[in-house]
Residue, then its C-alpha position, 0 to 999 in steps of 0.5 A: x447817617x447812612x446806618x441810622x437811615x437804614x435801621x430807619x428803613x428796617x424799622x419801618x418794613x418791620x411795623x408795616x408787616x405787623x401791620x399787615x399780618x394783623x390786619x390780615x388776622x383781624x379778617x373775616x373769612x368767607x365762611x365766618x361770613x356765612x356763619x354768623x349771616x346764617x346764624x342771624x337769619x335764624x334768630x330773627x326767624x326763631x324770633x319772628x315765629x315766636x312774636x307770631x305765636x304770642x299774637x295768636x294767644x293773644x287773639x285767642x284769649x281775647x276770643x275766650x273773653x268775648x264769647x265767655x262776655x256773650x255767654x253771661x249776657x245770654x244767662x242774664x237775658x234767659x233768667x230775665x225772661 
């Protein structure tokens, strides 16, 4: 009886190290940390700048179409008179 409760105990320290060193493995460095928040940081920028860029084309065109609309009015009025 006395044997099985030390194999018992042995088995027990031997999962809870395993336990430990994976759990240890598993975690994230500081520096990791840092890593992955700064890459995150810059693909939300890249994408913010990129959103940006797209609404400026789009006000650009929309410009274009408004000017190009006055134009032909501006033609079909002159041609009228």
């Amino acid at each position: 009886m006395l044997i099985v409760l030390f194999r018992l105990r042995a088995m027990l320290r031997a999962e809870e190290q395993r336990y430990l060193r994976e759990m240890e493995a598993g975690e994230e460095t500081v520096l990791e940390r840092q890593a992955k928040m700064r890459e995150r940081a810059k693909f939300l920028k890249d994408k913010r700048e990129e959103e940006r860029l797209q609404f400026v084309q789009e006000k650009y065109d929309q410009q274009f179409r408004y000017g190009k609309q006055n134009y032909q009015c501006f033609d079909c009025v002159s041609s009228a008179l």
